[in-house]
Structures are given as structure tokens and as C-alpha cells.
C-alpha positions in Angstrom: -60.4 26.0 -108.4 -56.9 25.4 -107.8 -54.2 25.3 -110.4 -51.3 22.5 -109.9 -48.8 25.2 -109.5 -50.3 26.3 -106.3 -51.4 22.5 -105.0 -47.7 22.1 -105.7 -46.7 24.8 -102.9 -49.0 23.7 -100.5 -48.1 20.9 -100.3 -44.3 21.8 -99.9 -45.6 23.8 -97.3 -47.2 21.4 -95.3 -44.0 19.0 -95.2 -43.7 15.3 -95.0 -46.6 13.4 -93.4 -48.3 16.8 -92.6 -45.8 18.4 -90.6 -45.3 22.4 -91.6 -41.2 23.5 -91.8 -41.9 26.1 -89.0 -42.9 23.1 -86.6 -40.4 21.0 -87.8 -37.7 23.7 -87.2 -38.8 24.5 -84.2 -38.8 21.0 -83.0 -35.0 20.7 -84.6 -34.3 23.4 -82.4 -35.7 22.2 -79.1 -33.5 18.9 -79.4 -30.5 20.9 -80.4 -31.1 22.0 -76.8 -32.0 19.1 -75.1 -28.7 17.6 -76.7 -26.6 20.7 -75.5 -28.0 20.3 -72.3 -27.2 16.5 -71.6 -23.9 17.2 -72.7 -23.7 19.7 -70.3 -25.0 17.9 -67.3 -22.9 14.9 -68.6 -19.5 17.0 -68.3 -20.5 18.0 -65.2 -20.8 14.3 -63.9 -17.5 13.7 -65.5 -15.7 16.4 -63.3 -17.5 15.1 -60.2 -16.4 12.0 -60.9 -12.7 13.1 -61.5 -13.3 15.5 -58.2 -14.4 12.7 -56.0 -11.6 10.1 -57.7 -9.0 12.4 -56.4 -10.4 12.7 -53.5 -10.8 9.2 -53.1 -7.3 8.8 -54.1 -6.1 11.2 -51.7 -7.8 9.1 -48.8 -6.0 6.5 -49.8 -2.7 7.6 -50.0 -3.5 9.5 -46.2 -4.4 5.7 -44.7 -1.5 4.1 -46.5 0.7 6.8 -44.9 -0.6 6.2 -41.2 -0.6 2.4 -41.8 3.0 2.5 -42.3 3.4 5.3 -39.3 1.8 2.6 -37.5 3.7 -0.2 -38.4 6.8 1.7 -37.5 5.5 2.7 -33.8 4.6 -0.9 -33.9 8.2 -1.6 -34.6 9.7 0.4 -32.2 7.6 -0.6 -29.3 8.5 -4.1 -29.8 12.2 -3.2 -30.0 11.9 -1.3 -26.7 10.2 -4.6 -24.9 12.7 -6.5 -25.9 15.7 -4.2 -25.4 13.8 -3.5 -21.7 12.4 -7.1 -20.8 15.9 -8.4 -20.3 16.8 -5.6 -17.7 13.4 -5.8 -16.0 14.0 -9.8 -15.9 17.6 -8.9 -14.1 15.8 -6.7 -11.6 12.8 -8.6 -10.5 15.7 -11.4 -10.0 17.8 -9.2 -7.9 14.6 -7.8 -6.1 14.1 -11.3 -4.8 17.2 -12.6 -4.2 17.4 -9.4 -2.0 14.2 -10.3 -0.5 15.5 -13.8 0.6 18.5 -12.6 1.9 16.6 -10.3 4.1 13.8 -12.4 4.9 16.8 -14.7 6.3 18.7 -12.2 8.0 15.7 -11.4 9.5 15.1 -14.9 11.3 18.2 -15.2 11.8 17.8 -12.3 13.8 14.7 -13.4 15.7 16.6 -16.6 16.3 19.0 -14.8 17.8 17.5 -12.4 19.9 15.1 -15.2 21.5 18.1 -17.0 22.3 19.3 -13.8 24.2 16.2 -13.5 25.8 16.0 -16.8 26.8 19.7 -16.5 28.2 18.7 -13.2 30.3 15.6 -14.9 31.5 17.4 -17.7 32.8 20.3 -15.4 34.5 17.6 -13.4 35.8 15.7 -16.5 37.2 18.9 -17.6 38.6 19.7 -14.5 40.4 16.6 -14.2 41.9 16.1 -17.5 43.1 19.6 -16.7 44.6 19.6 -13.4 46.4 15.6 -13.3 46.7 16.1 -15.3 50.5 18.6 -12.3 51.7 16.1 -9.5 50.5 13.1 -8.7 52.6 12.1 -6.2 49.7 11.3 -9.0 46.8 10.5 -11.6 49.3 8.3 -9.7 52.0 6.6 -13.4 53.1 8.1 -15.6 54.3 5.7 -18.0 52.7 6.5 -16.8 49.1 8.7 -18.5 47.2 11.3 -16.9 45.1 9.7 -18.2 42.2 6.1 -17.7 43.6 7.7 -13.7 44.1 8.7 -13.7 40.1 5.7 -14.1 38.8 4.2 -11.8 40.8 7.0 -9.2 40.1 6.4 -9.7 36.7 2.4 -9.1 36.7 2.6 -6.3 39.2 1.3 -3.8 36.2 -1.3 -6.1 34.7 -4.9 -5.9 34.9 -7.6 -8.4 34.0 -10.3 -7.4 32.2 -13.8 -9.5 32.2 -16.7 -9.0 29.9 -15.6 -7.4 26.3 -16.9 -8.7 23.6 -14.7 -11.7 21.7 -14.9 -12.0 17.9 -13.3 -14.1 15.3 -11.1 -11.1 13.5 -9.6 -9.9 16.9 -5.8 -9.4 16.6 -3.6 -7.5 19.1 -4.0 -4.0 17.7 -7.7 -4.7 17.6 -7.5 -5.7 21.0 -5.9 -3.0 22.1 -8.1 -0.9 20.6 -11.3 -2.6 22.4 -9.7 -2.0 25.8 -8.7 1.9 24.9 -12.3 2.3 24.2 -13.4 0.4 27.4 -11.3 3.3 29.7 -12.7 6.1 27.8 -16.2 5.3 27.7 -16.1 3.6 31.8 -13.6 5.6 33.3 -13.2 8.7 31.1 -9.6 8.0 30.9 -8.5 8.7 27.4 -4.4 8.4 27.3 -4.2 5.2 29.0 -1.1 3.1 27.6 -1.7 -0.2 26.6 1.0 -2.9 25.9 0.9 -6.8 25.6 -2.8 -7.3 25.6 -4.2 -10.8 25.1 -6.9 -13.3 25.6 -6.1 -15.8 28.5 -7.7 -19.3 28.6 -8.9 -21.5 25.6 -10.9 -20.4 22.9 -14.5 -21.3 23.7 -17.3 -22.3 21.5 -19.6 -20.1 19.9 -22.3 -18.5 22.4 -20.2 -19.3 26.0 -19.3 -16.5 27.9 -15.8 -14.2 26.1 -12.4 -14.8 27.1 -10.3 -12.2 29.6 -8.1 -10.0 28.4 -4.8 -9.5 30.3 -3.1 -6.1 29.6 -0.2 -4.1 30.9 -0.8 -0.5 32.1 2.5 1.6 31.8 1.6 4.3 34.1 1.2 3.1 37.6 -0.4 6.0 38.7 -3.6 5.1 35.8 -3.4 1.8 37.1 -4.2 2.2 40.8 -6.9 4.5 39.9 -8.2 2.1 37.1 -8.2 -0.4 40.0 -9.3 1.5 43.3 -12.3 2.8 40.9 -13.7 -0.6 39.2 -15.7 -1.3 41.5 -17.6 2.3 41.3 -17.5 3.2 37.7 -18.4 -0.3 36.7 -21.0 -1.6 39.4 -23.9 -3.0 38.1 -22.3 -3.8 34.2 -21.0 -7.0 33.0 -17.1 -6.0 33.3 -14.9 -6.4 36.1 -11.4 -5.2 36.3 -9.4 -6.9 38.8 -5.0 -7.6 39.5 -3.1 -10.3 37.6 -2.8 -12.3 40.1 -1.0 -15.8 40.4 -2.4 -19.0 41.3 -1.3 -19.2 44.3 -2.5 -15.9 45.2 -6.0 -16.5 44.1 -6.2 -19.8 46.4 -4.6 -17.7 49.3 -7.4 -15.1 49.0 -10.2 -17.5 48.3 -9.3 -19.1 51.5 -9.0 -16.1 53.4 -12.4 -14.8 52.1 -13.6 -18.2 53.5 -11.7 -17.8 56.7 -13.7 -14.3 57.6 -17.1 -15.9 56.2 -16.5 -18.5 58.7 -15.8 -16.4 61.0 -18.9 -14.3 60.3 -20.9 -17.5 60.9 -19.7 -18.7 64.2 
């Protein structure tokens, strides 16, 4: 049986509410840890937070610092427009007034030269009508008048041309471009010089048959040929190439084409 002495130690041994020393040591121990280590990972979160404060920081001062680079570019840019705007206002002023003046100068100068033209063409008319009667050369028949000689001095190096297509864009380089096409593809003539080309007659409506064109061949020489061959190189087609002949021509050969039919019948 047990004496009190030793029921004493036992139960000094076996600690408060049954817990030995050793355990409770031990357990001391283990929270010492735990403490140490909290306090660790907690000083570690404290310099993160410092690291990314400062870094934080630093980012802020970097943006502040190109905000006011910024602003100052902004500055200067609108100091340049409106150093510049008056100058460029001056020189689109000066660009215009230059382009009125020349735009006036320049019909002026049309104005002018038409009424030289007209000047010459009425000297020239008046000459001719004058000398034409003492000069077999311009005035061959008899039955030409001076006038009636003029006109058909002046279209002695047309041709008109029958059949090419009209459209609602055609202009004179377009035009001219048509008829150059025409003599390459129908005579194989590809340096034929055209000048003056235009539509005679009145616009028709949509559908009729196209206008004729009435150009002037430089080279005489092309001309002839384009002429003497017409009838060869474009028998059978829809185009015709023919003289620019006068009114009063046309009615003299029409009647002599009825003359010989006539003539044919009898």
C-alpha cells in the first residue's frame, strides 16, 4: 500500500488536470516555435510590403515625371501652332491672291488672243474675197465663189469619219484616242497625227445612230492613202471615211451622181 509521501510525488508527477511536465514541456516548446515562426513569416510580409511600397512609389514618381514631360510637349506644340498659324494664314492668302491674278491674266489673255484671231480671220477673209477673182489657183471654177473656195481651203485636210461608237464621257483627248485606234486596227496605220477632232451635228437620243467625227490629218501623204483605201480596208463594216466636204459640194456631187444615173437609164 502506498504511503502519502509517494501519492504525494505522483501526483506532482502527473501535473495539473493529468498532464505529465515532459508533455507539458514539450508542448511549451512546440509553441515557442510556432510563435518564432509567425514572427518570422510576419517580418517577411513586412519587408514585402515595404519592397512593393517603394516600388509602388517609384511608379508613381516615373508617371508624374512623364505627365509633366507631356504637358511640356503639350506646351510647346501649342506655342508652335500659334507662332506658325499666322504665317500659314499669310501664305494661303498670298497663294490665292496669286491665283486670281493669274487666273485673270489668263482671260485676259484668251480675250485677247481671240480678238486677234478674229482680226486675222477677217483680214484673211477680206483678202481672199479680194484677190481670189485674179487667181486661177484658189479659184479654179469659175462657179466657186471666193467664199464657197474658203471653206473648202480650210477643210482640204479633214476627213469624216462614220460609225465609232459615241458615249456620254467622250472628250477631245478621248476622241482622239478612238480615232487613233480606228487607223491602227483598219488600216494598220499607227503614227497617224490627229488634231481638232469633234462630233458634228446634234446630240442624238439614246439608241439612234452615233454622231461623225470630223478630224484633221497633218500628214497629207496619210491622208490620201487613208482616203484612196476606205473603201477597201473598210468594205463590208459599219465605218466610212470620206472628205470634209462643203454643202455646196455635196449638192454638186449628189446631182452629178444623178446626172450619170440618168444617163445610165435613158
Amino acid at each position: 500500500m502506498p504511503t502519502r509521501g509517494q501519492k504525494g510525488g505522483e501526483d506532482a508527477s502527473e501535473g495539473i488536470h493529468g498532464f505529465s511536465i515532459e508533455k507539458l514541456a514539450t508542448m511549451v516548446m512546440s509553441l515557442q516555435e510556432i510563435v518564432i515562426s509567425l514572427q518570422g513569416e510576419l517580418h517577411a510580409s513586412k519587408e514585402m510590403n515595404l519592397t512593393l511600397g517603394h516600388k509602388v512609389e517609384m511608379q508613381n514618381m516615373e508617371i508624374k515625371g512623364l505627365q509633366k514631360e507631356l504637358d511640356a510637349v503639350k506646351k510647346l506644340t501649342l506655342q508652335m501652332q500659334d507662332n506658325r498659324m499666322p504665317e500659314i494664314e499669310r501664305k494661303m492668302t498670298s497663294l490665292e491672291e496669286e491665283k486670281e491674278m493669274l487666273m485673270r491674266a489668263n482671260a485676259e489673255m484668251k480675250s485677247t488672243l481671240e480678238a486677234k484671231e478674229e482680226v486675222l480671220m477677217t483680214k484673211w477673209k477680206d483678202v481672199l474675197l479680194r484677190e481670189a477673182p485674179k487667181i486661177d489657183l484658189v479659184v479654179p471654177n469659175a462657179n466657186v465663189d471666193a467664199k464657197e473656195q474658203y471653206e473648202i481651203e480650210r477643210r482640204k485636210n479633214n476627213v469624216v469619219i462614220r460609225g465609232i461608237e459615241e458615249d456620254e464621257s467622250e472628250n477631245a483627248l478621248s476622241l482622239s484616242q478612238k480615232i487613233t485606234k480606228f487607223f491602227e486596227e483598219h488600216f494598220a496605220m499607227s503614227d497617224v497625227a490627229v488634231y481638232a477632232a469633234h462630233r458634228v451635228g446634234k446630240k442624238r437620243l439614246e439608241g439612234a445612230t452615233c454622231r461623225a467625227i470630223v478630224c484633221r490629218i497633218l500628214d497629207e501623204r496619210k491622208r490620201a492613202m487613208i482616203l484612196d483605201s476606205s473603201r477597201v480596208y473598210l468594205k463590208g463594216s459599219k465605218f466610212f471615211v470620206t472628205e470634209d466636204r462643203t454643202p455646196k459640194e455635196q449638192e454638186r456631187r449628189r446631182q452629178a451622181y444623178e446626172n450619170r444615173k440618168a444617163a445610165q437609164n435613158a
